[in-house]
C-alpha positions as CSV (number, residue, x, y, z in Angstrom):
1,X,-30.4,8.8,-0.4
2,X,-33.3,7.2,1.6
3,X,-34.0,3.6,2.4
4,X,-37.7,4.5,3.7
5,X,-39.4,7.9,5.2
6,X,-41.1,8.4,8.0
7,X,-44.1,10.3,7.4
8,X,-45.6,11.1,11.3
9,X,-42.8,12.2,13.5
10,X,-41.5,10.2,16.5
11,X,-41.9,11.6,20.0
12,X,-38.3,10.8,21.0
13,X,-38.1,14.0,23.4
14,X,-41.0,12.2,25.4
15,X,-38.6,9.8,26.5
16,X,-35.2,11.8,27.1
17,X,-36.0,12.5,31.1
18,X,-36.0,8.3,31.4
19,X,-33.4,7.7,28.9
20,X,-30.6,10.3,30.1
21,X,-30.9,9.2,33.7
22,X,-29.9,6.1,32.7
23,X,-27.3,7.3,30.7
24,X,-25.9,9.2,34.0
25,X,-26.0,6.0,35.6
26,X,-23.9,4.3,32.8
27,X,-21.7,7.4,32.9
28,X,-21.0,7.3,36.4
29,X,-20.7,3.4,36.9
30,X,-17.9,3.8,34.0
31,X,-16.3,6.7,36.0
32,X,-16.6,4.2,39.1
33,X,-14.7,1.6,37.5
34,X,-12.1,3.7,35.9
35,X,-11.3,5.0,39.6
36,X,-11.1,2.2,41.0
37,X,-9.9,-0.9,38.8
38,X,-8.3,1.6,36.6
39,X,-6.7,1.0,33.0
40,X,-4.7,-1.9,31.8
41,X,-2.2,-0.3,29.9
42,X,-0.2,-1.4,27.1
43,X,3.4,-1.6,27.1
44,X,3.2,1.5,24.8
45,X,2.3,3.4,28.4
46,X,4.0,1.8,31.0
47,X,7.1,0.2,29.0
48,X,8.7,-3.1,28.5
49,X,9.9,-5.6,25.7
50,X,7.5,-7.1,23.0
51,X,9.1,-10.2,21.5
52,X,7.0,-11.5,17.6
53,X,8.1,-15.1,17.6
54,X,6.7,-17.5,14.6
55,X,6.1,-21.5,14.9
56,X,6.7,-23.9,12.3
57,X,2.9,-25.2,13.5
58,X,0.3,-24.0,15.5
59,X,1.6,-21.9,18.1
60,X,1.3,-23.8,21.8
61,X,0.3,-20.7,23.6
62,X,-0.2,-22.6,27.3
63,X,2.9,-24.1,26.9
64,X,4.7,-21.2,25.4
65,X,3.0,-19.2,28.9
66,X,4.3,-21.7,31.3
67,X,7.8,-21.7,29.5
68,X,8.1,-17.8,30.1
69,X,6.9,-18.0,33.5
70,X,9.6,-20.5,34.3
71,X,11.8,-17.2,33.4
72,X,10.0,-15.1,36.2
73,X,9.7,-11.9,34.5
74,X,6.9,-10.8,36.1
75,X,3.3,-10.4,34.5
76,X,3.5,-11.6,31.0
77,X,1.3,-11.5,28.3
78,X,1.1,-13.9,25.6
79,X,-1.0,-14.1,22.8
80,X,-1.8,-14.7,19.1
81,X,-0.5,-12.3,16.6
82,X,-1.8,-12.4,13.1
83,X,-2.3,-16.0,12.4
84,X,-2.1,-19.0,14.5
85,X,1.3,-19.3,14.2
86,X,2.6,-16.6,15.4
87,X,3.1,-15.6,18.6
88,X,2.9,-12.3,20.6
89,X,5.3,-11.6,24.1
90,X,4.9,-8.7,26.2
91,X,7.1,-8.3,29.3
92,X,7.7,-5.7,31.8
93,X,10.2,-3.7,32.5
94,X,13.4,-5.1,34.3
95,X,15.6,-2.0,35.6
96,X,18.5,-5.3,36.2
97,X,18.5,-6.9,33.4
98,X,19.1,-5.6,29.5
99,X,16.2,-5.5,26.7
100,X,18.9,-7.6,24.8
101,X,19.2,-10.6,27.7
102,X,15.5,-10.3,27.6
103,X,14.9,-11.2,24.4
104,X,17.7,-13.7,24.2
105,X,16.7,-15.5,27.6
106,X,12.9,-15.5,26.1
107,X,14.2,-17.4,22.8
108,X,16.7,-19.6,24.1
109,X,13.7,-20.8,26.5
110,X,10.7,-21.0,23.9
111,X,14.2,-22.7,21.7
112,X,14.7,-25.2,24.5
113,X,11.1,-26.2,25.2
114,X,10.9,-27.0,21.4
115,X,14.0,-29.7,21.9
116,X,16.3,-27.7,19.9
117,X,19.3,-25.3,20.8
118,X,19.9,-21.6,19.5
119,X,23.1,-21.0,17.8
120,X,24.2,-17.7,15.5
121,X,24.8,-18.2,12.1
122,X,26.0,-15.8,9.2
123,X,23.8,-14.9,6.5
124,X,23.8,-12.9,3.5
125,X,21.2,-10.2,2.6
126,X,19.8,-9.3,-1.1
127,X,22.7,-6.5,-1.0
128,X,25.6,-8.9,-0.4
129,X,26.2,-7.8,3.3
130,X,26.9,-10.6,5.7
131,X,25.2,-9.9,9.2
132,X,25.0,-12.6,12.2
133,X,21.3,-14.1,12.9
134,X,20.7,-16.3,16.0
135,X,18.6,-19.3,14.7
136,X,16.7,-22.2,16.6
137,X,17.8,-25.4,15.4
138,X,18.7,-25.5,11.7
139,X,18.6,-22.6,9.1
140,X,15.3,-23.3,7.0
141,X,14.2,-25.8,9.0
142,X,13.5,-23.7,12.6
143,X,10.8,-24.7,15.1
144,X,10.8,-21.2,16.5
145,X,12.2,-18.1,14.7
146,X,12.3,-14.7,16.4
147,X,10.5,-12.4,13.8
148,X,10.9,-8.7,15.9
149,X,11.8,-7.2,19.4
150,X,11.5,-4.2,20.8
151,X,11.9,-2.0,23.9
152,X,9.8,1.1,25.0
153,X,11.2,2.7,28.0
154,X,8.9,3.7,31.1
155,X,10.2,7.5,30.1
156,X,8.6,7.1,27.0
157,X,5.7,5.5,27.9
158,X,5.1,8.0,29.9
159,X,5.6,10.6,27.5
160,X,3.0,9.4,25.1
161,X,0.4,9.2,28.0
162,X,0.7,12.4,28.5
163,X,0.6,13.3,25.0
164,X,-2.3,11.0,24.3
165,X,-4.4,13.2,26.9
166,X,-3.4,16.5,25.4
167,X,-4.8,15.1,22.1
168,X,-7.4,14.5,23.4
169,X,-8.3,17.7,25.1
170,X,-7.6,19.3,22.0
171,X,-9.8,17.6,20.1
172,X,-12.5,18.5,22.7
173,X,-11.4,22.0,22.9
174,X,-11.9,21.9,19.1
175,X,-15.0,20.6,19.0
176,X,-16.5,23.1,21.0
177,X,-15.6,26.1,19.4
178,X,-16.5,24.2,16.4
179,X,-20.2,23.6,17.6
180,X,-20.2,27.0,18.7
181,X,-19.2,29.0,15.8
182,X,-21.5,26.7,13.7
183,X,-24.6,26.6,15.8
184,X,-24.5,28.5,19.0
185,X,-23.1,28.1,22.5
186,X,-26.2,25.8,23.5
187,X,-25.4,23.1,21.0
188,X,-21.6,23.2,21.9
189,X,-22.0,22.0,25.4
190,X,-24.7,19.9,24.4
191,X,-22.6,18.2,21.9
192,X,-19.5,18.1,24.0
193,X,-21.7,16.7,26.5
194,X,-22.6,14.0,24.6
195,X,-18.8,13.0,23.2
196,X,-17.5,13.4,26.4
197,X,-20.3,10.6,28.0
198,X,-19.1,8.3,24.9
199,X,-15.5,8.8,25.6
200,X,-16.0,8.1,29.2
201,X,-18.2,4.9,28.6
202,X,-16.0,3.5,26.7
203,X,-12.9,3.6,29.1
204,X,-14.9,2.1,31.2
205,X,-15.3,-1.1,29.1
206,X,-12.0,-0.8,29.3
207,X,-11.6,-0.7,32.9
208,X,-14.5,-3.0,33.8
209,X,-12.9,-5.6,32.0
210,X,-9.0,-4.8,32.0
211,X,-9.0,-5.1,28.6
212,X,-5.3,-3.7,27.4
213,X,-5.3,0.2,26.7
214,X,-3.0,0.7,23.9
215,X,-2.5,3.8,21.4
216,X,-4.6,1.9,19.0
217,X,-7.5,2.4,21.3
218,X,-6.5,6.2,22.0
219,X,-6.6,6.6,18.3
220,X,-10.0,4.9,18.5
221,X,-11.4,6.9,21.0
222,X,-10.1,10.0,19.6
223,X,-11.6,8.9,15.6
224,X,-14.9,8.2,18.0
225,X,-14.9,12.1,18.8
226,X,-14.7,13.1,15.7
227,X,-17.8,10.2,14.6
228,X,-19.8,11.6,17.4
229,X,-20.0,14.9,17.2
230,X,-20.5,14.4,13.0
231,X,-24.1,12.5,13.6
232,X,-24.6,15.2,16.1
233,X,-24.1,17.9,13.6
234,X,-26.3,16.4,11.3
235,X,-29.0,16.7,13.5
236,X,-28.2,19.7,15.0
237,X,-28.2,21.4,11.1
238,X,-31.8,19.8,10.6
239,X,-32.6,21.2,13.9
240,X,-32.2,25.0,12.0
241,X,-33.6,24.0,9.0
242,X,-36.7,22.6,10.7
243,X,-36.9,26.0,12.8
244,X,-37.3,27.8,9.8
245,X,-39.7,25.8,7.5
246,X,-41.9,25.4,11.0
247,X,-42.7,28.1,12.5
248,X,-45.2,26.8,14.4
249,X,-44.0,23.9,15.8
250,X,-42.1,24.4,19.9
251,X,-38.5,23.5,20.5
252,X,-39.7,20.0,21.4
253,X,-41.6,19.0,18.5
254,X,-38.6,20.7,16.1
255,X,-36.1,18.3,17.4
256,X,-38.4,15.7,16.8
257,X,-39.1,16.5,13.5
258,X,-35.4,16.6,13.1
259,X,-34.2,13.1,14.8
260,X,-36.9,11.5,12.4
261,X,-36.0,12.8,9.4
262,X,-32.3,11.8,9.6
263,X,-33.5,8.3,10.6
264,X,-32.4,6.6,7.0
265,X,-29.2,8.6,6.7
266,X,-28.5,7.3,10.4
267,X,-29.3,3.6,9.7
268,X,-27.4,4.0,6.0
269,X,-23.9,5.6,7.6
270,X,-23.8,3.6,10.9
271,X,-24.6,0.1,9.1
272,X,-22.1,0.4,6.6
273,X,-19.3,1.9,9.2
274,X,-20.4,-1.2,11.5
275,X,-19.8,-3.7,8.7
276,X,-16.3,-2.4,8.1
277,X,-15.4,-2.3,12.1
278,X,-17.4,-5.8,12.5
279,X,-14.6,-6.9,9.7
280,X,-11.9,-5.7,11.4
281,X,-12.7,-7.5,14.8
282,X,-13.0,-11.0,13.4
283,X,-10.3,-10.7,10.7
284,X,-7.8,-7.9,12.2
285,X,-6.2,-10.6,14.3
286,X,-4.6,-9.3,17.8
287,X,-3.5,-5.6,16.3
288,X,-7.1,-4.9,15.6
289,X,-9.3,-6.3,18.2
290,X,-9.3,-3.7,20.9
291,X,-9.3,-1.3,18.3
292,X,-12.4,-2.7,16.3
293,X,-13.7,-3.4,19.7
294,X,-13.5,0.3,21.3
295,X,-14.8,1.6,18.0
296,X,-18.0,-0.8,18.1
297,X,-18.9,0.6,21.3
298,X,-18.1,3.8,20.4
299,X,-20.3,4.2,17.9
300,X,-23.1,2.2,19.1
301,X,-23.4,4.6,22.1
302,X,-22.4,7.7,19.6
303,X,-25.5,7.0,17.8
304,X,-27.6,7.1,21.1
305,X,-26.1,9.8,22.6
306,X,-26.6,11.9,19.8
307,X,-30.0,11.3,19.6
308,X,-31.0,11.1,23.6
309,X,-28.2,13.2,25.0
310,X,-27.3,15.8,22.6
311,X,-30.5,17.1,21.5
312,X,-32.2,16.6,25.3
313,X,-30.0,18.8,26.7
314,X,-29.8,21.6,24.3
315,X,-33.9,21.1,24.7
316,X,-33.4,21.8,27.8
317,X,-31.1,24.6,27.7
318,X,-33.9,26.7,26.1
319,X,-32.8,26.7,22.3
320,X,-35.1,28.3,20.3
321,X,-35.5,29.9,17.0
322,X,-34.1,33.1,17.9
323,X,-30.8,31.4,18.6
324,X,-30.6,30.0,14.8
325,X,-32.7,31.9,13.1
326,X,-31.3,35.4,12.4
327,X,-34.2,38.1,12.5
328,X,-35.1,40.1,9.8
329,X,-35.8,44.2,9.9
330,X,-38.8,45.1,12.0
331,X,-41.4,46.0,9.1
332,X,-42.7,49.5,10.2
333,X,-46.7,49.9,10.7
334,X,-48.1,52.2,8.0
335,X,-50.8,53.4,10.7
336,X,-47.9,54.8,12.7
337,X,-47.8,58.3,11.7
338,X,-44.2,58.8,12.9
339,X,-42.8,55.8,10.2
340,X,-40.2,57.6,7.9
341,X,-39.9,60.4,9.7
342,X,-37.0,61.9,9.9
343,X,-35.5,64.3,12.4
C-alpha cells in the first residue's frame, strides 16, 4: 500500500557526513547527562511504599504535598493517578519504621487534614467473610479512602535493575546475530549502531530532565529496539533487492534508491503507531505518560536513525553487491581451448 511514489530518487546519502555528526553530538550530550545527573528512578528500582488514595472531589494535590511533608518522610512524590480524583504517594524507604506505620501515618494525616478521624470498621465481602477495613470518617460517606499500598524492598529493586539491563543486552545480543544471519555482518553493526544511539538518546531525556525511570519505560525502551531495528530491516531488505534489479547503480545511489522507495510505507507505519502512542500520552493518565512519552521519542529518532545512521554507516563500511548478492558459476569462454577438459 502507497499513499504517493516518488519517481526521482532522493540524495539522502549526500547529507549523512552533516547529519551523523550531529547525531554524535546528541549521542554524546545524552551520555553527558546520564553520567552526570543520572536517572530518576522509580520506586520499582530503588524501593519504598506507593500509597493509591481516592477523594470524594478533586484531589488537593498541594495541600495533600504539604500534609505528607509535615510527616518528614523524606523526598515524596505526589501525583495524579487516573482521574482527578485519585491520588498517587510514593515514599522512600525507611529502614526504622514499618511499610504498615507508613501507610497508616500517611492516611491518618491526609484523614486529619480533611477534618475527619480514621477508625476500623468490619465489613462483609460478596463471600460472607467479615474482614476489618480502616475508614476515614463514615462508611459510604469518606472524604479520603485508601484504595491500595504496597512495598518494594531496596533488595528487590535492585534485583530488577539488574535484570532490566540483562534484558536489555539480550535483546541487543539478539539483534545482532539477527542482522547478521539475515543480511551480513556490515548491516549488523550498522543496525546495532543505530538502536543503540536511540536507546542512549532517550535515557538521556530521561536524565536531562529527571523524569522518573520506571519498568514501564524499560519496557518502552526495550519495545523501541525491537521498532528500530524493524524499519531498519525494511530498508536494509530493499537495499538487496535494489542491488540486484541495479546493477549499475554504486553503493551510494542503491541505498538511495532504497530509503525513497520505503518513504510511503515509513510515513503509513510511523503515523498510525504515533496516533496510538499520542493517545496514550493524553488519555493514559499518570501509568502511561512516561511510557507514551519514551516511546514518542523513541520512535521519532528510530525513524531518523534508521535512515541517517543505519544505512550511512553500513555505506561506509564498504557494502556492496558481493556481500548480498550470491555469485553465480563463472560461465567458461568457448575460445578457451582448455574449457571441458578433463584430466
Amino acid at each position: 500500500m502507497e499513499f504517493f511514489r516518488i519517481r526521482r530518487d532522493i540524495p539522502f546519502m549526500r547529507h549523512a557526513l552533516v547529519l551523523n555528526v550531529i547525531s554524535a553530538v546528541t549521542f554524546l550530550a545524552a551520555v553527558f547527562f546520564i553520567a552526570t545527573r543520572g536517572l530518576h528512578l522509580s520506586i520499582e528500582f530503588t524501593g519504598g511504599t506507593v500509597v493509591e488514595v481516592e477523594y470524594a472531589q478533586t484531589a488537593p494535590l498541594d495541600k495533600v504535598r504539604a500534609t505528607i511533608d509535615e510527616l518528614k518522610f523524606g523526598e515524596v512524590q505526589v501525583q495524579n493517578f487516573g482521574t482527578s480524583r485519585d491520588v498517587l504517594i510514593r515514599l522512600p524507604v525507611r529502614g526504622d519504621v514499618k511499610q504498615g506505620e507508613v501507610v497508616g501515618r500517611v492516611f491518618d494525616a491526609l484523614c486529619s487534614a480533611e477534618g475527619a478521624k480514621t477508625s476500623t470498621v468490619q465489613l462483609t465481602t460478596d463471600k460472607g467473610e467479615a474482614v476489618s477495613k480502616v475508614v476515614c470518617g463514615q462508611p459510604g460517606a469518606e472524604p479520603v479512602k485508601l484504595q491500595r499500598s504496597e512495598f518494594v524492598g531496596p533488595s528487590v529493586g535492585s534485583e530488577l535493575a539488574r535484570d532490566g539491563a540483562y534484558a536489555l543486552l539480550a535483546t541487543v545480543i539478539g539483534i545482532m546475530l539477527y542482522l547478521a544471519v539475515r543480511f551480513e555482518w556490515k548491516f549488523s553493526v550498522a543496525g546495532i549502531v543505530a538502536n543503540l544511539h536511540d536507546v542512549v538518546i532517550i535515557v538521556g531525556f530521561f536524565a536531562f530532565f529527571q523524569w522518573e525511570f520506571s519498568l514501564a519505560v524499560l519496557a518502552a525502551v526495550l519495545a523501541v529496539l525491537g521498532y528500530s531495528v524493524n524499519e531498519s530491516v525494511v530498508i536494509f531488505d530493499r537495499v538487496r533487492e535494489a542491488f540486484r534489479k541495479y546493477r549499475k547503480l554504486n553503493s551510494r545511489e542503491v541505498i538511495d534508491h532504497a530509503i525513497t522507495s520505503t518513504i510511503s510505507r515509513t510515513i503509513i507505519t510511523h503515523g498510525s503507531t504515533l496516533m496510538m502512542v499520542v493517545s496514550m500520552y493524553i488519555f493514559g493518565g499518570a501509568t502511561l505518560h512516561y511510557f507514551a512519552l519514551a516511546l514518542m521519542i523513541g520512535i521519532l529518532f528510530g525513524i531518523y536513525s534508521s535512515v541517517f545512521v543505519a544505512a550511512a554507516i553500513a555505506m561506509w563500511l564498504g557494502v556492496k553487491r558481493e556481500d548480498l548478492v550470491r555469485q553465480g558459476p563463472k560461465e567458461t569462454d568457448p575460445d578457451d581451448p582448455n574449457a571441458g577438459a578433463v584430466v
